[in-house]
TIKOL-259788 format. One record per residue (C-alpha): x, y, z. Coordinates in steps of 0.02 Angstrom, whole numbers. Layout:
<east = X	north = Y	up = Z>
...
***
This chain:
<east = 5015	north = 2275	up = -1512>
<east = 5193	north = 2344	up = -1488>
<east = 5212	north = 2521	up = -1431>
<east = 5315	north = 2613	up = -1583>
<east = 5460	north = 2687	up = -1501>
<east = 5494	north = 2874	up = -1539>
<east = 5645	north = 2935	up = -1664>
<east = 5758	north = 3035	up = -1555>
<east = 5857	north = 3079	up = -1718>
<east = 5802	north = 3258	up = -1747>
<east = 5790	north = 3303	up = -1577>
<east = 5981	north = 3233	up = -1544>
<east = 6066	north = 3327	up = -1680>
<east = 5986	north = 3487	up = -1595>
<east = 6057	north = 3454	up = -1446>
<east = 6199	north = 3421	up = -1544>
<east = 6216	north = 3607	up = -1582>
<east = 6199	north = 3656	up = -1432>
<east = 6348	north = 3574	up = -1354>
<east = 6458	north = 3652	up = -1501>
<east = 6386	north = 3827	up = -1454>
<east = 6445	north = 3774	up = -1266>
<east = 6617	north = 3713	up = -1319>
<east = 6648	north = 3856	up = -1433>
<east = 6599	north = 3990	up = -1294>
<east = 6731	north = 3902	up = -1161>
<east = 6863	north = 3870	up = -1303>
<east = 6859	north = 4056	up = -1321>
<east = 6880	north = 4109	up = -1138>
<east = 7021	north = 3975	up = -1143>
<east = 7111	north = 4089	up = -1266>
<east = 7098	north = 4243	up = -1181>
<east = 7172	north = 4195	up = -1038>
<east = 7354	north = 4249	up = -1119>
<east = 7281	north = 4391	up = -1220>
<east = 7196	north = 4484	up = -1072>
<east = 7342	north = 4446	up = -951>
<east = 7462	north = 4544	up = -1090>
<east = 7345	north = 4658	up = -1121>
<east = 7290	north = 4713	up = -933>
<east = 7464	north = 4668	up = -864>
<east = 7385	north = 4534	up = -752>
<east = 7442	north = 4399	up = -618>
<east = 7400	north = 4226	up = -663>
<east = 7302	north = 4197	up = -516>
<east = 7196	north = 4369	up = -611>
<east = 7198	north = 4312	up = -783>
<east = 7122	north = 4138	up = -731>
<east = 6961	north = 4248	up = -666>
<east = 6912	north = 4234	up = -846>
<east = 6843	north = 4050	up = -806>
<east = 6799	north = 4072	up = -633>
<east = 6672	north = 4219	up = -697>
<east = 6603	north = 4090	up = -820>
<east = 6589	north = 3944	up = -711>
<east = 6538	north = 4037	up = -545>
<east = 6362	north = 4055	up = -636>
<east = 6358	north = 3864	up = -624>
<east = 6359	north = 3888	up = -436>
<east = 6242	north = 4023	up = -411>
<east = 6113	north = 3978	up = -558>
<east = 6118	north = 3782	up = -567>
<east = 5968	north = 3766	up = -427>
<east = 5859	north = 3918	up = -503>
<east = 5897	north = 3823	up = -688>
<east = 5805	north = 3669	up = -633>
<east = 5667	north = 3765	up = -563>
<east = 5639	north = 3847	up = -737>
<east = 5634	north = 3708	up = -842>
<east = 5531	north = 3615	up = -694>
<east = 5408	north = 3779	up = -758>
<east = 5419	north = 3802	up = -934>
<east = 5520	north = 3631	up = -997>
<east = 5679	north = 3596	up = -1085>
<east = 5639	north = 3683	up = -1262>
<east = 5612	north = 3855	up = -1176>
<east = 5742	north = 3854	up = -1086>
<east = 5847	north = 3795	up = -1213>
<east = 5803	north = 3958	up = -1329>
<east = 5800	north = 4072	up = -1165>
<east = 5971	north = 4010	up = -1130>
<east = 6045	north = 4035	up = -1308>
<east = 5982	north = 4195	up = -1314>
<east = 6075	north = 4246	up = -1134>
<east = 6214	north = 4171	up = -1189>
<east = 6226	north = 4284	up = -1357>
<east = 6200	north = 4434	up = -1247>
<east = 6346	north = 4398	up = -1164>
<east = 6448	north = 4385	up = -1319>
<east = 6370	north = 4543	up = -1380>
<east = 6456	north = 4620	up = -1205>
<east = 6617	north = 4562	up = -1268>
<east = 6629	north = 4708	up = -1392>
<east = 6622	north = 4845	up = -1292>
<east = 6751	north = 4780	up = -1153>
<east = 6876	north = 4729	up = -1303>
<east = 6878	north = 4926	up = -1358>
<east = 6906	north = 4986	up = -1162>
<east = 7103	north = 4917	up = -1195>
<east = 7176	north = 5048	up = -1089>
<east = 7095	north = 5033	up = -944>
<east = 7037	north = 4895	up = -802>
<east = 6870	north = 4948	up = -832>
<east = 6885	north = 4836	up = -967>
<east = 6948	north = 4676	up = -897>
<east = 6783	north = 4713	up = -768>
<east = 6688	north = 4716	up = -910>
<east = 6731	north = 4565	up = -988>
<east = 6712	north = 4483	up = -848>
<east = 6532	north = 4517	up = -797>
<east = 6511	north = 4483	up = -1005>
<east = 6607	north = 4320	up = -960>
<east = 6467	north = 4293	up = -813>
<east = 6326	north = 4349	up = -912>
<east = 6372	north = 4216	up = -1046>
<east = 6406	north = 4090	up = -920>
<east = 6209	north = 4115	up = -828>
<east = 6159	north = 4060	up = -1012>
<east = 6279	north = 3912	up = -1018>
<east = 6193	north = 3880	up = -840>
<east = 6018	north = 3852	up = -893>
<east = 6081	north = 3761	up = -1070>
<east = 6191	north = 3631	up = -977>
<east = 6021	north = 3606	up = -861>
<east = 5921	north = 3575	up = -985>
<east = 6006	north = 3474	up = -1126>
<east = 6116	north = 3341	up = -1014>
<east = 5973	north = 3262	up = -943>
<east = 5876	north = 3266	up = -1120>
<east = 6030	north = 3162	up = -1200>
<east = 6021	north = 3038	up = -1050>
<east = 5819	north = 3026	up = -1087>
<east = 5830	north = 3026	up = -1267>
<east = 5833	north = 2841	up = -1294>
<east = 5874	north = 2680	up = -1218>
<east = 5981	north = 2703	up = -1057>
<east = 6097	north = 2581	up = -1062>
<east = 6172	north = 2679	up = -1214>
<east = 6154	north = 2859	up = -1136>
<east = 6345	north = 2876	up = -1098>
<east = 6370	north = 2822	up = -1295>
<east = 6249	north = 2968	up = -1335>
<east = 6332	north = 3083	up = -1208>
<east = 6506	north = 3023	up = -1311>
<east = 6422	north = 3074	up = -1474>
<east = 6390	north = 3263	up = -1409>
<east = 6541	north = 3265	up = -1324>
<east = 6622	north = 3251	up = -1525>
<east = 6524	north = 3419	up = -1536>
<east = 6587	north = 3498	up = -1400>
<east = 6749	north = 3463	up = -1420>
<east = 6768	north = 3516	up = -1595>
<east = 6697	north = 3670	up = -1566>
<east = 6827	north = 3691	up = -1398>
<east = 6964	north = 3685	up = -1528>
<east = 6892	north = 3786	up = -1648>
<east = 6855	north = 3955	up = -1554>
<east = 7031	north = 4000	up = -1512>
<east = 7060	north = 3923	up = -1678>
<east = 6931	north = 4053	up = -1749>
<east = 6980	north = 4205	up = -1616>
<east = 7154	north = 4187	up = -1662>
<east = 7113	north = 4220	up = -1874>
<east = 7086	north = 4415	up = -1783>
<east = 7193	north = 4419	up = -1648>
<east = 7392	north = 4381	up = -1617>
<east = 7400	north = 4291	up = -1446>
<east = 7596	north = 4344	up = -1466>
<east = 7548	north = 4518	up = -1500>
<east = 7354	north = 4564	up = -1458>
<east = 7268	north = 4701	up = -1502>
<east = 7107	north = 4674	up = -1393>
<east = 7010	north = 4795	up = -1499>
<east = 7007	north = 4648	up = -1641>
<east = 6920	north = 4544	up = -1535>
<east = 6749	north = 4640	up = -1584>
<east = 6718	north = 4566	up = -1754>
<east = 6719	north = 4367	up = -1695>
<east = 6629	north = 4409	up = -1527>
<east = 6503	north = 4489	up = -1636>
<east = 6504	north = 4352	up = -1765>
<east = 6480	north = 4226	up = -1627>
<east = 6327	north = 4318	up = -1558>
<east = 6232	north = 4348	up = -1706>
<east = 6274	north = 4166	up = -1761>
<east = 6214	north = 4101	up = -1571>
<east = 6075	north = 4238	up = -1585>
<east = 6017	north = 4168	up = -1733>
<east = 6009	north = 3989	up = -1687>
<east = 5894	north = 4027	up = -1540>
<east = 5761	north = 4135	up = -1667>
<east = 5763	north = 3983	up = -1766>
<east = 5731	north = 3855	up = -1613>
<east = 5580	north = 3955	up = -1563>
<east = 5485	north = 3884	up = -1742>
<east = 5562	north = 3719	up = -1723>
<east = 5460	north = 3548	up = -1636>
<east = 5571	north = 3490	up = -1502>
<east = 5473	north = 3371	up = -1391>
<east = 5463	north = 3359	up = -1207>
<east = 5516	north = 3201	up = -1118>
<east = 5514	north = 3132	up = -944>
<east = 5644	north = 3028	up = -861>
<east = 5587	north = 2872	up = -806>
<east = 5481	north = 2899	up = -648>
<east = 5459	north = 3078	up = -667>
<east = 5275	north = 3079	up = -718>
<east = 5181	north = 3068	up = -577>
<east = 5037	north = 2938	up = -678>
<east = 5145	north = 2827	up = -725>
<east = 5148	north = 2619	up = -699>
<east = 5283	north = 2574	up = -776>
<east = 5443	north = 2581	up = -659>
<east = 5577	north = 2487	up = -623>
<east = 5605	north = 2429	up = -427>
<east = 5770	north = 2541	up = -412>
<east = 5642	north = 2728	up = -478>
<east = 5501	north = 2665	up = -369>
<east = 5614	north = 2657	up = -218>
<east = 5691	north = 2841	up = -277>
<east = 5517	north = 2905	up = -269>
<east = 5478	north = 2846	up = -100>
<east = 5616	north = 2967	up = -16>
<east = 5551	north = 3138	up = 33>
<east = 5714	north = 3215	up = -21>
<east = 5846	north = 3250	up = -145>
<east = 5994	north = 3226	up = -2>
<east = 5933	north = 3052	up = 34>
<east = 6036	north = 2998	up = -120>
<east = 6232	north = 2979	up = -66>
<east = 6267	north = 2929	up = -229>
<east = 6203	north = 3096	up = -302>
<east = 6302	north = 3198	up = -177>
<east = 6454	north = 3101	up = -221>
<east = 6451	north = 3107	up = -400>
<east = 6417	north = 3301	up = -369>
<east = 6584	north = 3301	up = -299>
<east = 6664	north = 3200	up = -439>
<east = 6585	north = 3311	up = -595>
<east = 6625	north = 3446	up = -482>
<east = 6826	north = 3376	up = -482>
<east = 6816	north = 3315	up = -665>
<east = 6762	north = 3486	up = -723>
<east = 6904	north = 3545	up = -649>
<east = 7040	north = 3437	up = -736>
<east = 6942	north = 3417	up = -885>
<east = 6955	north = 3622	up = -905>
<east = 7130	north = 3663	up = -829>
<east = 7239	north = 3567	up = -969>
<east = 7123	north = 3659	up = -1104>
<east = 7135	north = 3839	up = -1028>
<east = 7327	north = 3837	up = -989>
<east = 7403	north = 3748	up = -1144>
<east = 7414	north = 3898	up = -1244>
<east = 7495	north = 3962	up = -1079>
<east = 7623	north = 3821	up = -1038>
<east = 7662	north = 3839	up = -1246>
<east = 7711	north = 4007	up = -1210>
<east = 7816	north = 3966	up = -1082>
<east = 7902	north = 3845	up = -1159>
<east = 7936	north = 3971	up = -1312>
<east = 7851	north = 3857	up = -1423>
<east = 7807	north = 3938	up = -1604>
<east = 7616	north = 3960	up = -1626>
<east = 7560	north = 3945	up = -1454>
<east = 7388	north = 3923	up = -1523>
<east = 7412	north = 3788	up = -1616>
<east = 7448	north = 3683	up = -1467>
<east = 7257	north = 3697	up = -1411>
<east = 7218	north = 3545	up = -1523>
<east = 7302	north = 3431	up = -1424>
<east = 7169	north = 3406	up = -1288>
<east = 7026	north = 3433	up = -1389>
<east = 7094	north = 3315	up = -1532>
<east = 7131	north = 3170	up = -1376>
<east = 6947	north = 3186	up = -1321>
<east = 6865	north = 3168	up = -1492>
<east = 6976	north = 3038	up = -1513>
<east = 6926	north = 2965	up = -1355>
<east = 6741	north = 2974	up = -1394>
<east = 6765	north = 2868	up = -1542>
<east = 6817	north = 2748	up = -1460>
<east = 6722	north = 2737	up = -1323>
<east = 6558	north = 2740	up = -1426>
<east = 6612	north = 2558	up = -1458>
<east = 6724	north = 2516	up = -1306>
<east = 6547	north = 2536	up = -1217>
<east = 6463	north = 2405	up = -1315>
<east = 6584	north = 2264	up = -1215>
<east = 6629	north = 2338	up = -1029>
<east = 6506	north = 2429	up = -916>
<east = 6517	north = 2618	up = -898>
<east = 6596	north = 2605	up = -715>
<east = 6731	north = 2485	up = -779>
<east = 6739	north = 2602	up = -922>
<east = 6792	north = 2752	up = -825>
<east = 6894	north = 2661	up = -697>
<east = 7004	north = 2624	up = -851>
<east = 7010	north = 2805	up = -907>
<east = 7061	north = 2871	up = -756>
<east = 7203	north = 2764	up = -719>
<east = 7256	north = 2838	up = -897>
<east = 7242	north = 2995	up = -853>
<east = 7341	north = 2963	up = -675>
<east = 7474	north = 2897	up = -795>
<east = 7479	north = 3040	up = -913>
<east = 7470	north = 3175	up = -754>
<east = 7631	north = 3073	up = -705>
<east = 7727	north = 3081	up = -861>
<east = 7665	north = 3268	up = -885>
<east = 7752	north = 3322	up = -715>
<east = 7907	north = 3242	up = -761>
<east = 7951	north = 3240	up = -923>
<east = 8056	north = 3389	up = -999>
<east = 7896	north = 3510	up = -1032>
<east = 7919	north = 3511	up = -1225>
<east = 7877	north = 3311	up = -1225>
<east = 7744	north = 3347	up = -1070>
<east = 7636	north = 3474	up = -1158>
<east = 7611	north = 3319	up = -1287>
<east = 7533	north = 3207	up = -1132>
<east = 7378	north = 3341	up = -1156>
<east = 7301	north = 3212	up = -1293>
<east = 7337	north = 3062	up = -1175>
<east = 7220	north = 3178	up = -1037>
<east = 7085	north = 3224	up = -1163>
<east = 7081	north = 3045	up = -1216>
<east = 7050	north = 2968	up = -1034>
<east = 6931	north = 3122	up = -1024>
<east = 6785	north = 3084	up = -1162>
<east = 6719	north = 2947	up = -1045>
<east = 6721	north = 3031	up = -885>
<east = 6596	north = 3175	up = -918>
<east = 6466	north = 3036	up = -972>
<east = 6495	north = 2912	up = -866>
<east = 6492	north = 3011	up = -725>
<east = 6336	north = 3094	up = -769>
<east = 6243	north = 2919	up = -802>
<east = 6301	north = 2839	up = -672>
<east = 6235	north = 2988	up = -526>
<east = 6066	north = 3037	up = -598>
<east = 5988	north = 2869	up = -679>
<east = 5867	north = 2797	up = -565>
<east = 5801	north = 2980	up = -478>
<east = 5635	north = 2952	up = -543>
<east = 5560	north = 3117	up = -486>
<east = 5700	north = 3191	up = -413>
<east = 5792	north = 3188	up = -600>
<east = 5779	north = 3384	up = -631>
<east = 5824	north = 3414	up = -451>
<east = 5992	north = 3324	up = -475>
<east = 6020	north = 3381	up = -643>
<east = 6021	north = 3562	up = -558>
<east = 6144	north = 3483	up = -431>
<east = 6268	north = 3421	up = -577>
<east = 6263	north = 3566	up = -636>
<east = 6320	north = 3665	up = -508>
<east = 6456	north = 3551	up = -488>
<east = 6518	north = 3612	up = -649>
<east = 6561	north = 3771	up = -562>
<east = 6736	north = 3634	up = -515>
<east = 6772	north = 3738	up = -700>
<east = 6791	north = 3894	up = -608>
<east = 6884	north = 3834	up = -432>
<east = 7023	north = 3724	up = -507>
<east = 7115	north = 3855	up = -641>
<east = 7086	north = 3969	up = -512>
<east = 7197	north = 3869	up = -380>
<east = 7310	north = 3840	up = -526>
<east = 7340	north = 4002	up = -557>
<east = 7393	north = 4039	up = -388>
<east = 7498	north = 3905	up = -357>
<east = 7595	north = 3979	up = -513>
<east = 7598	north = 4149	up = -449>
<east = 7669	north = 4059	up = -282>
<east = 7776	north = 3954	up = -362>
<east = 7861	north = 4076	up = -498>
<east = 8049	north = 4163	up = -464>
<east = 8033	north = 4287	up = -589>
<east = 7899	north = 4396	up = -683>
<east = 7833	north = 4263	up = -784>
<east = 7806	north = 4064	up = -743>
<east = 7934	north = 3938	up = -799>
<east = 7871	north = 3785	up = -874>
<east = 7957	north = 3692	up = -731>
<east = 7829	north = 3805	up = -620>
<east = 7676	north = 3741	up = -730>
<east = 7733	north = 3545	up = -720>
<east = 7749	north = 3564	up = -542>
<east = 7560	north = 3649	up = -517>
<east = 7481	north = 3504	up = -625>
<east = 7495	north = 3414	up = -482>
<east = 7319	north = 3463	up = -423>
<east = 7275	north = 3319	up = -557>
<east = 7334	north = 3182	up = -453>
<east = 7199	north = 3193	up = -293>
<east = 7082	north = 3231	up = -404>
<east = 7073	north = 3073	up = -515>
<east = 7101	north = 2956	up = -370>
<east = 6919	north = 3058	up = -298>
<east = 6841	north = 3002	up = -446>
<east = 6915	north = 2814	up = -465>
<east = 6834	north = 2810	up = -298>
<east = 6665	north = 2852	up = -339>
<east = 6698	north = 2747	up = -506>
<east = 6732	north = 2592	up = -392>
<east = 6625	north = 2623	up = -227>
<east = 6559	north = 2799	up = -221>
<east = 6401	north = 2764	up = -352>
<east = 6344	north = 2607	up = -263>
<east = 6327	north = 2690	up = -85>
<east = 6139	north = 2695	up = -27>
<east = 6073	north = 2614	up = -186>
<east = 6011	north = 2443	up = -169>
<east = 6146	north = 2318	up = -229>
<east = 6025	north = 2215	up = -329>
<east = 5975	north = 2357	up = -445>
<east = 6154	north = 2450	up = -459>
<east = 6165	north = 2513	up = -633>
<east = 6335	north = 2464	up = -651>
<east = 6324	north = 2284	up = -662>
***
């Protein structure tokens, strides 16, 4: 008799929440980037410690995250994490009515950090679920599917911020009403997760019992160690990279719009978002025909070629090559992902944790950016010349991860059971 195989249905369009609560909470951040560097009087290298206070929690919690869902699975720490990551919205309200002083920006910060220890433990839990939820050699088309969700809702928050607050003219104190929204709404969500059946599953391997393995799990579980997988270590360092680039165009368009004295400034934050959803579309059936490491070696040589044309084309046709950079994105995340933690067997929460610490890449490259503009800059504010010129960073980056793409996932896996064929 054939074994029925489970609906992941109900389960995936949770999940599927759960990346638009993470999108909306970094889409957000992306938009006060502008607003608290007005607002504070800040250098860009300061107002880009926005996203390193989010993403530095990747860093510091990604390890501990995988040793709490290790103890109480992925539903708990799904709810614990939503509920963190309303507390730090809720944190948001008093640092937006501290204005007038630098206590303020502090504030938001550690509110910033706060909310990104929750995004910690939700990224831990519900990337490896979507990989598990079903049949693996769709997983990146699944990823692709929540990556819609997440995207949407990156556009959206500034898009929603931005009904209270004039990014030409902010009055930080408006920013408590939507930060307060957002909580109760994320706040909410988690109440209602605790009374809803979200089951537990197991990555191939993982349960100690079981007999049926393939040869490429059974030689993952024979190492005695997580750092005996180059591949793993490698594709760290390329979702560590692709963070980076992924996040960078997001957080400084409505920056480089300014700049450029383009009208609505805002309105510009579509592009990237609007390239990626794009992207997933298509990619949902490109994936059908081509492997997921041919897949991706194609996306990045799009994105080299949009980097390219976004350095040297006058900057009010370059801030347009932001879609062709979201599109090549919407693979990459997914991809990536599969490609590094399919065949851990037991080690699969373990490198989950380590992916996700890699995502702290979110933090470190707008960082850099923003000091290279500060360095680069002649007069009070950056030029857009000064903004083309820093995108730059994009170009090592990309060739990194065509490498791993190519070579870097195949390294000290056993060629007859590469997952890329």
């Amino acid at each position: 008799m054939l074994k029925q195989q489970p609906s992941y249905l109900f389960p995936l369009l949770i999940i599927g929440v759960a990346f638009f609560i993470i999108g909306f909470g970094v889409g957000i951040n992306g938009i006060m980037v502008p607003i608290l560097e007005e607002t504070f009087t800040l250098s860009k290298g300061m107002s880009y410690l926005i996203l390193t206070a989010t993403f530095s929690a990747f860093l510091i919690f990604g390890i501990p995250a995988g040793l709490v869902i290790k103890k109480i699975g992925y539903r708990k720490s799904l709810i614990t994490a939503l509920f963190i990551m309303s507390i730090g919205m809720f944190m948001f309200i008093p640092s937006a009515r501290m204005s007038t002083s630098m206590s303020g920006f502090y504030l938001f910060l550690m509110a910033s950090f706060i909310g990104g220890m929750g995004n910690t433990l939700l990224q831990t839990a519900i990337n490896p679920y979507v990989t598990i939820c079903g049949p693996h050699q769709h997983a990146t088309q699944r990823m692709c599917g929540m990556g819609i969700m997440n995207q949407s809702a990156w556009y959206l928050g500034p898009l929603f911020l931005s009904l209270f607050i004039d990014v030409k003219n902010p009055v930080l104190s408006h920013a408590a009403i939507p930060f307060g929204l957002a909580g109760g709404i994320i706040a909410l969500f988690a109440f209602v997760m605790i009374f809803v059946a979200l089951p537990e599953v197991e990555a191939e391997g993982e349960e100690e019992n079981t007999s049926e393995t393939s040869s490429l799990v059974e030689e993952a579980n024979r190492k005695k160690s997580i750092w005996h997988f180059p591949h793993l270590i490698l594709g760290t360092i390329a979702l560590f990279l692709y963070v980076g680039v992924e996040t960078l165009p997001m957080a400084s368009v409505i920056d480089f719009a300014k700049s450029i004295g383009l009208e609505s400034p805002v309105s510009y934050s579509v592009f990237g978002p609007l390239g990626m959803i794009a992207g997933y579309i298509v990619s949902i059936f490109v994936l059908q025909i081509i492997s997921q490491n041919k897949a991706i070696i194609i996306s990045v040589l799009i994105a080299l070629s949009s980097s390219v044309l976004m350095i040297f084309l006058p900057s009010q046709v370059a801030i347009y090559c932001l879609s062709g950079l979201g599109f090549s994105h919407s693979i990459m995340w997914g991809s990536i992902w599969v490609l590094t933690i399919s065949g851990l067997g037991k080690y699969t929460k373990s490198g989950a944790s380590m992916l996700v610490v890699a995502i702290v890449g979110g933090a470190a490259l707008p960082l850099l950016f923003g000091i290279l503009l500060d360095a680069l800059k002649t007069g009070e504010t950056a030029a857009p010349a000064d903004f083309r010129i820093a995108y730059l960073i994009f170009i090592p980056c990309y060739l990194y991860i065509l490498f791993y793409a190519c070579i870097g996932h195949k390294i000290g896996r056993n060629q007859k059971n590469t997952l890329s064929k």
